[in-house]
LUMLUM-602999 format. One record per atom (N, C-alpha, C): x, y, z negated; residue in one letter. Coordinates in steps of 0.2 Angstrom, whole numbers, padded with zeros to 4 digits, always signed. Last residue first. Example, Ala and Ser with C-alpha at 12.3 -4.5 7.8 and 13.67 -1.06 7.14 Angstrom:
2
+0064-0011-0035S +0068-0005-0036S +0064+0000-0039S +0066-0028-0039A +0062-0022-0039A +0066-0016-0039A 
END
This chain:
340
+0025-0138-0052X +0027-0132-0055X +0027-0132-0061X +0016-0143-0042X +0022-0146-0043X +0027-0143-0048X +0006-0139-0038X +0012-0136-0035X +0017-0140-0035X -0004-0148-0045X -0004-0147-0039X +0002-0144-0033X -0001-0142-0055X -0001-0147-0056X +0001-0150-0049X -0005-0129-0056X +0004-0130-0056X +0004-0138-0055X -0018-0129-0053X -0013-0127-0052X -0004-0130-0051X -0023-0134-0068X -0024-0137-0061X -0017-0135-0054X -0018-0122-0075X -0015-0129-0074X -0016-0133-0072X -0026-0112-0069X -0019-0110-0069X -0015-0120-0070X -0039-0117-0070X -0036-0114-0065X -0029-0116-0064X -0040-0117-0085X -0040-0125-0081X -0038-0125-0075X -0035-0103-0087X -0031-0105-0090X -0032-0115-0087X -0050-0098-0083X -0042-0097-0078X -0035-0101-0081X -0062-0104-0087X -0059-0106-0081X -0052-0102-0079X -0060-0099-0100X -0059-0106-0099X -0058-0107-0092X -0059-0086-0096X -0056-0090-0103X -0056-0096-0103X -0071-0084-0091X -0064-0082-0088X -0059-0085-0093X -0085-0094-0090X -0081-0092-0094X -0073-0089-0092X -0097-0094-0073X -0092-0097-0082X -0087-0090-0085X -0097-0094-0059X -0098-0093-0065X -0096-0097-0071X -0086-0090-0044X -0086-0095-0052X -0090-0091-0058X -0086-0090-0029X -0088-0086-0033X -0086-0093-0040X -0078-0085-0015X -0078-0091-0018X -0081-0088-0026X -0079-0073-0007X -0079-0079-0003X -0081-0086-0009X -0088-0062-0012X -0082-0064-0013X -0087-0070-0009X -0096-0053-0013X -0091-0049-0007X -0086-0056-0007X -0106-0054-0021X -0107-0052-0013X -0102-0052-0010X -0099-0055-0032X -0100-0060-0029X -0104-0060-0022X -0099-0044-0037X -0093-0045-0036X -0092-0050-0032X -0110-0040-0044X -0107-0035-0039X -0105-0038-0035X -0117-0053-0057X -0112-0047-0054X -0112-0047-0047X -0125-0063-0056X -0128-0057-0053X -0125-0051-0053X -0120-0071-0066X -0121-0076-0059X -0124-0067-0056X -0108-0067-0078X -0113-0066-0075X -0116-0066-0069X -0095-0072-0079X -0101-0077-0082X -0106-0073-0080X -0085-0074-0067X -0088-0071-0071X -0095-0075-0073X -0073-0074-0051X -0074-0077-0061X -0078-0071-0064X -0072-0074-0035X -0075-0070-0041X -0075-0074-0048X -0060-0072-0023X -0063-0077-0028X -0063-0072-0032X -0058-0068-0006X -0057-0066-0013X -0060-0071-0016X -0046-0065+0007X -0050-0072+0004X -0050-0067-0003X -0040-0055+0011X -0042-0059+0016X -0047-0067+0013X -0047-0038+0007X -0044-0046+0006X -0045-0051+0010X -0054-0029+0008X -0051-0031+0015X -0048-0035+0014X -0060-0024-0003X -0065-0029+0001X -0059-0032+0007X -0052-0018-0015X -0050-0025-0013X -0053-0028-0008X -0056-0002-0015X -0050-0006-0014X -0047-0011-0014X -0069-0004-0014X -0067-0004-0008X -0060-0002-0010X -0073-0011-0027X -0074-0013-0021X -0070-0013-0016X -0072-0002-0036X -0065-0008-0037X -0068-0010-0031X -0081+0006-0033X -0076+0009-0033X -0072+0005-0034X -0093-0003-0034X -0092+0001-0027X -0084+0003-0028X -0090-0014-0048X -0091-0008-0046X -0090-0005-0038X -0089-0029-0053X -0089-0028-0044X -0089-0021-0043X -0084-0034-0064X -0094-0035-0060X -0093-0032-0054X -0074-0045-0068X -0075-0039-0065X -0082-0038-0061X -0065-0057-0075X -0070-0053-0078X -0072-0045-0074X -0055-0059-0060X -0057-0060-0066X -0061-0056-0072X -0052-0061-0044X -0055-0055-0048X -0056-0059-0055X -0041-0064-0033X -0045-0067-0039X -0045-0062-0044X -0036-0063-0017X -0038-0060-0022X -0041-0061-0027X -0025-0067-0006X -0028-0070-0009X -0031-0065-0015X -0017-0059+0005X -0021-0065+0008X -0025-0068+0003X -0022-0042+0001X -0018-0048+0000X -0023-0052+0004X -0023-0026+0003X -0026-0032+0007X -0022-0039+0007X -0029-0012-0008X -0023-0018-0006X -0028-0022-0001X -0027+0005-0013X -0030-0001-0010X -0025-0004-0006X -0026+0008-0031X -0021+0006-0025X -0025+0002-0021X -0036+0020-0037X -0033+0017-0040X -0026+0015-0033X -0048+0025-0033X -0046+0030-0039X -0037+0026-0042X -0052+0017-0028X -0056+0021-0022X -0049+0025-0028X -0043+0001-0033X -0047+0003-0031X -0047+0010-0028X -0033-0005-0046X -0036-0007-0039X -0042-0005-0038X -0019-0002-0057X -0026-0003-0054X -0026-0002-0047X -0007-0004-0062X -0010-0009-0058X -0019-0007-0056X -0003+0009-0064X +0002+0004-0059X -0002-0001-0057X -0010+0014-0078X -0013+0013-0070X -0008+0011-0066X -0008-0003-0088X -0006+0002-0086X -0008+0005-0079X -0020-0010-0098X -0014-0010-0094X -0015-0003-0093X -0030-0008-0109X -0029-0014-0107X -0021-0014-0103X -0036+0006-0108X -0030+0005-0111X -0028-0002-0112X -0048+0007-0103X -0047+0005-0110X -0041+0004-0113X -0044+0012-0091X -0046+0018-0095X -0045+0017-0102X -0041-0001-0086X -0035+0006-0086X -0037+0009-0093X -0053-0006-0084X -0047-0010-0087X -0042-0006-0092X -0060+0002-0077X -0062+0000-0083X -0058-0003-0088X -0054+0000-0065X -0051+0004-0066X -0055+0005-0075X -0048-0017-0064X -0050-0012-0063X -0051-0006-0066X -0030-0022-0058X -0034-0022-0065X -0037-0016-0062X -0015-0034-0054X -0021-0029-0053X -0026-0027-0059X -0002-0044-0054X -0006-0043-0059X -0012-0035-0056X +0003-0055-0037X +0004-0047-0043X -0001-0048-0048X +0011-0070-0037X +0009-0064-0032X +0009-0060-0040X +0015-0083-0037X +0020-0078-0034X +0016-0071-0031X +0006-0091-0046X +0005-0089-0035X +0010-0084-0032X +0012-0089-0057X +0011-0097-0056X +0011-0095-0048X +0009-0077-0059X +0016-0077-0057X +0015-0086-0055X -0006-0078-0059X -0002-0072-0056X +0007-0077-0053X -0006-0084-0071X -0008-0088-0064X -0005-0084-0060X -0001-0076-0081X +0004-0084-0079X -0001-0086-0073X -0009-0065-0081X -0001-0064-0076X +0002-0073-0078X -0020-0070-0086X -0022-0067-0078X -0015-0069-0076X -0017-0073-0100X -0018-0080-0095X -0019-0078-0086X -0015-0058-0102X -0008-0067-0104X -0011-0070-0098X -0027-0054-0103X -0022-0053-0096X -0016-0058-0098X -0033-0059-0115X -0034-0061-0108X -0030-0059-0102X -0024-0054-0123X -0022-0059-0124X -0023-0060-0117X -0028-0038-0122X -0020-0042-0118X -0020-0048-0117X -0040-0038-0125X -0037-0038-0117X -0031-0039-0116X -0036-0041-0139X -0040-0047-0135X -0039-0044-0128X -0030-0027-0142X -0029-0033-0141X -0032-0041-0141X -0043-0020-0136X -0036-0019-0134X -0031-0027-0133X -0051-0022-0149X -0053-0024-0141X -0046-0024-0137X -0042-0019-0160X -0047-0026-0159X -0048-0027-0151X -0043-0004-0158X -0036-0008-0156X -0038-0016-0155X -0058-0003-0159X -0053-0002-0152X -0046-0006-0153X -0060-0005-0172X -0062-0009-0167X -0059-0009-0161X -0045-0008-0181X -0049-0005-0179X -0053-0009-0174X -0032-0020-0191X -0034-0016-0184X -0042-0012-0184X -0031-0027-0203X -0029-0019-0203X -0032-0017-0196X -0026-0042-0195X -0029-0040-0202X -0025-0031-0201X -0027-0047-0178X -0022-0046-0186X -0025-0042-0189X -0042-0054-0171X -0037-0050-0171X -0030-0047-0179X -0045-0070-0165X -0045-0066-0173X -0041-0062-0171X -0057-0076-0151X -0049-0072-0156X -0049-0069-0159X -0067-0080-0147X -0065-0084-0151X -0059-0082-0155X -0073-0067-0139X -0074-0069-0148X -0072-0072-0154X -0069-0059-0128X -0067-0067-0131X -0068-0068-0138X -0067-0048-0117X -0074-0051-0122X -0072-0058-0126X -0058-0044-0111X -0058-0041-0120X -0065-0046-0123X -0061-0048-0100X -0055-0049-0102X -0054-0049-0110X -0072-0039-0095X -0072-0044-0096X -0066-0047-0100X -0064-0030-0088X -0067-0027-0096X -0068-0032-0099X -0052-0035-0076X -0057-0032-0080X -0060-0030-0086X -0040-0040-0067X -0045-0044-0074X -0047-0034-0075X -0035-0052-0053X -0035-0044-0056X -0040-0045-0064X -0019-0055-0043X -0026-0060-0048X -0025-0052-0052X -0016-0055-0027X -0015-0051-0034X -0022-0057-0037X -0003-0060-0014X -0009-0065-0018X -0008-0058-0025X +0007-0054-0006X +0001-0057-0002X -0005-0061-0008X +0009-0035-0011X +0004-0043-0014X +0003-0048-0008X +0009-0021-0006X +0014-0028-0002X +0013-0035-0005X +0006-0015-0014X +0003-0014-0007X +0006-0019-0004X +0009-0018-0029X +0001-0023-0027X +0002-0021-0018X +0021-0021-0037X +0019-0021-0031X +0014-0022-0029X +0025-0016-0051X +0020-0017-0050X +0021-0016-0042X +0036-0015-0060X +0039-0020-0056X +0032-0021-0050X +0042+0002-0063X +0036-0002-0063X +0039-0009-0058X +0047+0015-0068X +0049+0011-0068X +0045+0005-0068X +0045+0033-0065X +0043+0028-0070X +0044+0021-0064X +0054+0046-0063X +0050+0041-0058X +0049+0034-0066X +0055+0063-0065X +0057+0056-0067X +0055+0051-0064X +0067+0078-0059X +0061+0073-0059X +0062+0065-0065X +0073+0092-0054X +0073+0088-0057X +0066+0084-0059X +0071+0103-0046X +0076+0105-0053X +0078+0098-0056X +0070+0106-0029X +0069+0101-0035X +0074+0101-0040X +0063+0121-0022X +0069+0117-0022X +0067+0111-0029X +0054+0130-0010X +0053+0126-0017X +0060+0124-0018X +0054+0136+0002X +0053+0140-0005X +0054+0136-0010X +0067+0133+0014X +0060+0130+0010X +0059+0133+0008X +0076+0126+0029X +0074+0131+0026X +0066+0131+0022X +0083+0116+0036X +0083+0115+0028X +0078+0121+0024X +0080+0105+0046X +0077+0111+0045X +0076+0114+0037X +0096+0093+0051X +0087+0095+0047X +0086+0102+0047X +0100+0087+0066X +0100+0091+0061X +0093+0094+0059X +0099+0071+0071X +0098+0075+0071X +0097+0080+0066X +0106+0058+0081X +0110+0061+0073X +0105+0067+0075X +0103+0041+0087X +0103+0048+0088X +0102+0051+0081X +0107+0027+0095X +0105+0030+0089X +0106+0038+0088X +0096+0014+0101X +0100+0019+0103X +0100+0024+0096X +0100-0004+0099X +0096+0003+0101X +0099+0008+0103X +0109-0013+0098X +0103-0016+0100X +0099-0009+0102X +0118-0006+0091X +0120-0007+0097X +0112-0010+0101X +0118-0010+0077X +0116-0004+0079X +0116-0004+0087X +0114-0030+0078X +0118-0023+0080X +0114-0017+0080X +0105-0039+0068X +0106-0037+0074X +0112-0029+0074X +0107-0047+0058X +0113-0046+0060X +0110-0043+0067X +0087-0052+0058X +0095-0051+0054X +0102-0052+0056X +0074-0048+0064X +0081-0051+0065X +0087-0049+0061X +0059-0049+0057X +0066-0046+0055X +0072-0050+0058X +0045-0050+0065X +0049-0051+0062X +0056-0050+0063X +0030-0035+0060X +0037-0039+0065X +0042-0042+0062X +0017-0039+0049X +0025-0035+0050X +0028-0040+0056X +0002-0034+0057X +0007-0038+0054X +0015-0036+0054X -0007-0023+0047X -0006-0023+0054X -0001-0028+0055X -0012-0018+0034X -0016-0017+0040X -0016-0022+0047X -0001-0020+0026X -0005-0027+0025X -0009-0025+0032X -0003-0003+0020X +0001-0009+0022X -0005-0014+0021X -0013+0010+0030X -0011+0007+0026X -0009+0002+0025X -0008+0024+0043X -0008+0015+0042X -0011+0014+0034X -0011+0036+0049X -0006+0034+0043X -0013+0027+0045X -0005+0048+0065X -0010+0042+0061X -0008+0039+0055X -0007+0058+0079X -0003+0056+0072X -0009+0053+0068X -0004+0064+0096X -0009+0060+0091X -0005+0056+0085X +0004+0079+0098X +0003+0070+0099X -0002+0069+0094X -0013+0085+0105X -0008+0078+0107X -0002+0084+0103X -0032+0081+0100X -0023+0084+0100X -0017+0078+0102X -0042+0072+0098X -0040+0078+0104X -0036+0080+0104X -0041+0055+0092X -0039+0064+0092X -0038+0068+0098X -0057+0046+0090X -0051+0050+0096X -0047+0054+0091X -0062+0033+0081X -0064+0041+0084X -0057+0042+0087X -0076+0022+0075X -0070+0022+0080X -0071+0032+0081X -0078+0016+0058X -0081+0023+0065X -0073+0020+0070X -0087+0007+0045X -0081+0006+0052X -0083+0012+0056X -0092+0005+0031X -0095+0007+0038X -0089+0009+0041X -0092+0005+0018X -0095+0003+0019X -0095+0003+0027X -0078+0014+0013X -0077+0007+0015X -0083+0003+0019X -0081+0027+0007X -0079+0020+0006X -0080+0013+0006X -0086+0030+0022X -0090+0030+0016X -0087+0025+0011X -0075+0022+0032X -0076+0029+0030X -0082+0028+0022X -0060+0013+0041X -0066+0013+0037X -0068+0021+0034X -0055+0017+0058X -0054+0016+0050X -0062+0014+0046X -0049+0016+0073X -0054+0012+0070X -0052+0012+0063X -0043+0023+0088X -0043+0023+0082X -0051+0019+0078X -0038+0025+0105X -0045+0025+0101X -0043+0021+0094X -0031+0034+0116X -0031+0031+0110X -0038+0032+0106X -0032+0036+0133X -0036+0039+0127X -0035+0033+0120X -0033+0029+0145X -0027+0035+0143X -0029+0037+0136X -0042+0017+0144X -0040+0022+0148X -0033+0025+0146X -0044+0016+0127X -0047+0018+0134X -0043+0021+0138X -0034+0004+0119X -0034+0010+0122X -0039+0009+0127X -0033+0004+0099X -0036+0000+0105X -0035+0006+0112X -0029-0001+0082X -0029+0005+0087X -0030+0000+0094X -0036-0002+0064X -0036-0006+0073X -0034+0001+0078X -0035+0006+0053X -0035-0001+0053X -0033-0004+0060X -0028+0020+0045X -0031+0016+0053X -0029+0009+0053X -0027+0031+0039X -0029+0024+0036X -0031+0019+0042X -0030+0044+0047X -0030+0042+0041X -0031+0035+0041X -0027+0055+0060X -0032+0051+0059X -0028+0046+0053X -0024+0073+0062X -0021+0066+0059X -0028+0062+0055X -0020+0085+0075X -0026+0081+0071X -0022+0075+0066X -0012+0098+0081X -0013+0093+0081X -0019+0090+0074X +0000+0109+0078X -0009+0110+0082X -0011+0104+0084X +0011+0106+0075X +0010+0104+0078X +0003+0107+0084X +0009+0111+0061X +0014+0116+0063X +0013+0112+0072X +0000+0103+0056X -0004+0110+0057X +0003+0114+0061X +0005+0090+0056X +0002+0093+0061X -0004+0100+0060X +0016+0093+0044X +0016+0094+0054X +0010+0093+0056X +0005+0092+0034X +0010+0100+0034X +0011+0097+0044X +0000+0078+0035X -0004+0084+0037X -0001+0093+0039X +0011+0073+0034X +0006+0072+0042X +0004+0078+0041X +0016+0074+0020X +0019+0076+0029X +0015+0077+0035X +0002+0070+0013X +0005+0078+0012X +0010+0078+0021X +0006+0056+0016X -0003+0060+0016X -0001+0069+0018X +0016+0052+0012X +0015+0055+0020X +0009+0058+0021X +0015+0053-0003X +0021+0056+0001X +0019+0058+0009X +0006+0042-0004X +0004+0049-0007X +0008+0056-0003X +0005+0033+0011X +0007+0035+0004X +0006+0042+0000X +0005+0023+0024X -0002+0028+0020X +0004+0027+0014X +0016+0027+0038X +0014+0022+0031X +0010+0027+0029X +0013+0034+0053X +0016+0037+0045X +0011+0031+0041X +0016+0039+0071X +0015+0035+0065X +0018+0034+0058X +0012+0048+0084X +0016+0049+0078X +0012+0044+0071X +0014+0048+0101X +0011+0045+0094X +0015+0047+0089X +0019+0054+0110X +0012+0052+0111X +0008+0050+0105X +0033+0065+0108X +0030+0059+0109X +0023+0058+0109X +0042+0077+0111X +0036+0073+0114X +0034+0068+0115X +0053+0080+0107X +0053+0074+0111X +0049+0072+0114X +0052+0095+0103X +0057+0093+0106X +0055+0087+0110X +0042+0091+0094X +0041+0096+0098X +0048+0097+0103X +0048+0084+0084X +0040+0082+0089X +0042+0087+0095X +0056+0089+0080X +0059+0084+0084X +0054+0079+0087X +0051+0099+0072X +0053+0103+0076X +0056+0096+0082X +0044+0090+0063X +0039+0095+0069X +0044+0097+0077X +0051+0085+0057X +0048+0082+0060X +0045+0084+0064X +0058+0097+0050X +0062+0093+0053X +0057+0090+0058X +0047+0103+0042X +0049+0108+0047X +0052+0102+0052X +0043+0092+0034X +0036+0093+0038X +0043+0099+0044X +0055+0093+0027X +0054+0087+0029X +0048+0086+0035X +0055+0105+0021X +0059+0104+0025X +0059+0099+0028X +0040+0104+0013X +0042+0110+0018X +0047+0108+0023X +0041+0092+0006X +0036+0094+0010X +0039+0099+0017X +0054+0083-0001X +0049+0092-0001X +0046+0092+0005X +0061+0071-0008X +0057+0072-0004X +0054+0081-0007X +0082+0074-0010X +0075+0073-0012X +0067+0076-0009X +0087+0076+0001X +0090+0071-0004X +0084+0070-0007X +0088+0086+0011X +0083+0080+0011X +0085+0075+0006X +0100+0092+0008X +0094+0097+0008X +0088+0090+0007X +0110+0083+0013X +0109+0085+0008X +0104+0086+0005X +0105+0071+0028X +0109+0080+0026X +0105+0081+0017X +0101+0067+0042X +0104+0064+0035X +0110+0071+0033X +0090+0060+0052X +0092+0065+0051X +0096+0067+0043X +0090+0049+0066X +0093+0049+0059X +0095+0057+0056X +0081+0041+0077X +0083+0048+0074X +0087+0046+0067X +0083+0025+0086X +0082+0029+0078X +0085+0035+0076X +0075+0016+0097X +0079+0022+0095X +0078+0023+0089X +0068+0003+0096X +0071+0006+0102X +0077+0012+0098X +0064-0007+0081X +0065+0000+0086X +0071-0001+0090X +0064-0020+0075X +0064-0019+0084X +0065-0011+0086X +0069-0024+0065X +0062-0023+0064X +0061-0021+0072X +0084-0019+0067X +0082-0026+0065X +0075-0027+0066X +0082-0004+0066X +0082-0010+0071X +0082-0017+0070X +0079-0003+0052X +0073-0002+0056X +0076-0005+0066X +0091-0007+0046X +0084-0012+0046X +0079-0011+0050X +0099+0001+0048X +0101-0006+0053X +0094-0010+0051X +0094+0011+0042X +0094+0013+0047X +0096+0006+0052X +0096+0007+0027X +0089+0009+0033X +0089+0008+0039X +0109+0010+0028X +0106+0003+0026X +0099+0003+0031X +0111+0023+0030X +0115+0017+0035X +0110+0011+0035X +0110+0032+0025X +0104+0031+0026X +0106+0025+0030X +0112+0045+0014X +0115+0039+0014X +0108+0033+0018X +0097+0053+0013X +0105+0054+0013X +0106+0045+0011X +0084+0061+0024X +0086+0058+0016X +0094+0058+0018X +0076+0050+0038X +0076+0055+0034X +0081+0055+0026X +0071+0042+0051X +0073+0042+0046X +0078+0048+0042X +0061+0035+0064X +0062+0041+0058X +0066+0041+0053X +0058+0024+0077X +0060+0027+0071X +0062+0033+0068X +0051+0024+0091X +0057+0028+0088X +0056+0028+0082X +0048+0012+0102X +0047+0014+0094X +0052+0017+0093X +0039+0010+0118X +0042+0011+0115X +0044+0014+0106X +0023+0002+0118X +0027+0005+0122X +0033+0005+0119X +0013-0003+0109X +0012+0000+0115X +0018+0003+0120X +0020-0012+0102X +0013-0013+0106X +0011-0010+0112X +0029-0004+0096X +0030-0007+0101X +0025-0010+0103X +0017+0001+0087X +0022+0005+0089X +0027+0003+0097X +0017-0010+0078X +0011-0008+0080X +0014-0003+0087X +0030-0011+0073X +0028-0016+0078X +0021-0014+0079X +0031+0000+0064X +0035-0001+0069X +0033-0006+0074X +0021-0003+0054X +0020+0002+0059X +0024+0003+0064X +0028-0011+0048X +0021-0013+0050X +0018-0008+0056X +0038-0003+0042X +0038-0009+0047X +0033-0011+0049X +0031+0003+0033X +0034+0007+0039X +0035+0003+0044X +0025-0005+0025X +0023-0004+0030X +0024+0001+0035X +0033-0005+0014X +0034-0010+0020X +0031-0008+0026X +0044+0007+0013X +0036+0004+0012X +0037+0001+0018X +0062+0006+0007X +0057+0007+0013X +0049+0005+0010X +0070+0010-0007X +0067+0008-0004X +0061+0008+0001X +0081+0023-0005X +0083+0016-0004X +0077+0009-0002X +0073+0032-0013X +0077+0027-0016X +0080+0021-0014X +0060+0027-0005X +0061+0032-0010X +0069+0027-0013X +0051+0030+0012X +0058+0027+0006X +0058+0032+0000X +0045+0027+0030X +0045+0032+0021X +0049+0025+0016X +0048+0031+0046X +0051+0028+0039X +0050+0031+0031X +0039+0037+0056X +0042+0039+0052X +0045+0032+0047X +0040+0034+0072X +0038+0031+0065X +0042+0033+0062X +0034+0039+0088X +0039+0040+0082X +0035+0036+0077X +0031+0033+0105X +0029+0031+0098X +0035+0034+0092X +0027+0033+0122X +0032+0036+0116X +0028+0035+0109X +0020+0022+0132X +0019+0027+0127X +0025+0027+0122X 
END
């Protein structure tokens, strides 16, 4: 089986789960990477390193910056040349919009979010989550090629040979499709250290976070700015365990609204679904909707003083008490243990 994988990047940087999507890709057959934009060498020795067979490189001006139209015309037109059997896309805001512009220019279908691929026969069979998250469907696409977005953590990353040669594959120069309506005047990107799709460990804090009694907030505040600042104090103690496991800071989306953190870190249906090896939920009753952004964690741990929160059906390791008391014994149990 022929397989394209796109490569998604912004600036140099790859989503990891391109990668991920690369060795699903040799699974079955052979992996053509994708790779799109200007100045793209670096990329382009990584995605062999990470095992592709071949790597299209299509590196031209017009693709400097992402636009739908000439990025969706490019792909189609070197589907439609190579006929591949699969066409695989990391889940991001960016490929959500590619898959689906080619595969109308395709006539083709795009299967979303795919957890497991498996084959009958001749026939790729697909497995994602649906009502969020509560129910598994296996389904086909009747279009060929058949095109699918992943999301990262789904599938394991192949390991990265370092110093392989461009030589180890095949590399192929193809010209882009530069013709669009739109053109980009100019942008901004906000600056975030927040990596939650690539977290193997997030510790996440909730509304809960603001309930601490015991803190006096500075004379002059209001009641909101009072609540505000008691959720930061608790998010203090979330990112020193956070960073004590070398993993992310998360927050539900009740976190967000109150202005506790910023959206970079939310988690969830409205937020970033993640699948860390390790997820500690702190003050958080479990909403369906912070649910089905964390259940595919590989281990979660619940804190909360309420024994009949949400949050403890799903968790492997539950703690009633105090989040104020138990993440801060946590955190320097902890290090004690690390060594740290």
């Amino acid at each position: 089986m022929k397989t394209f994988v796109y490569i998604d990047h912004f600036k140099g940087e790859v989503q990891p789960a391109s990668w991920e999507a690369i060795g699903v890709a040799k699974s079955f057959g052979t992996a053509v990477a994708l790779v799109f934009g200007t100045d793209l060498d670096e990329i382009t020795k990584a995605a062999f390193e990470y095992g592709a067979d071949e790597v299209i490189v299509v590196d031209d001006s017009a693709l400097t910056d992402y636009r739908a139209e000439p990025y969706a015309s490019t792909l189609s037109a070197l589907a439609s040349s190579s006929s591949p059997d699969l066409i695989l896309f990391p889940t991001t805001a960016r490929t959500r919009e590619l898959a689906a512009m080619s595969a109308v220019d395709l006539n083709t279908g795009v299967l979303t979010d795919v957890a497991k691929f498996e084959m009958n026969g001749e026939q790729l069979v697909a497995t994602r989550p649906i009502y969020e998250g509560k129910v598994l469907e296996k389904t086909v696409c009747s279009g060929k090629p058949v095109m699918a977005t992943i999301p990262g953590r789904a599938f394991p990353k192949p390991e990265r040979v370092a110093g392989t040669a461009s030589a180890a594959g095949t590399l192929t120069k193809a010209a882009a499709k530069t013709d669009a309506l739109t053109t980009v005047q100019g942008y901004s990107a906000s600056e975030s250290a927040v990596n939650l799709g690539d977290a193997g460990v997030i510790v996440s804090g909730g509304r809960g976070v603001s309930n601490n009694p015991s803190l006096t907030p500075p004379a002059g505040m209001d009641e909101k700015q009072a609540e505000v600042w008691r959720a930061q104090q608790g998010f203090a103690l979330i990112t020193d365990l956070a960073a004590l496991l070398g993993g992310a800071v998360g927050a539900s989306r009740a976190a967000v609204d109150g202005g506790y953190v910023t959206y970079a870190h939310q988690v969830g249906q409205t937020g970033k679904v993640v699948a860390p090896d390790l997820y500690i939920a702190c003050g958080i009753s479990g909403a369906i909707q912070h649910l089905v952004g964390m259940r595919n964690s590989k281990v979660i741990v619940a804190i909360n003083k309420d024994a009949d929160a949400p949050v403890f059906k799903q968790a492997r390791y539950g703690v009633v008490g105090d989040l104020f008391q138990i993440v801060p014994a946590l955190t320097e149990a902890l290090r004690k243990k690390l060594g740290k």
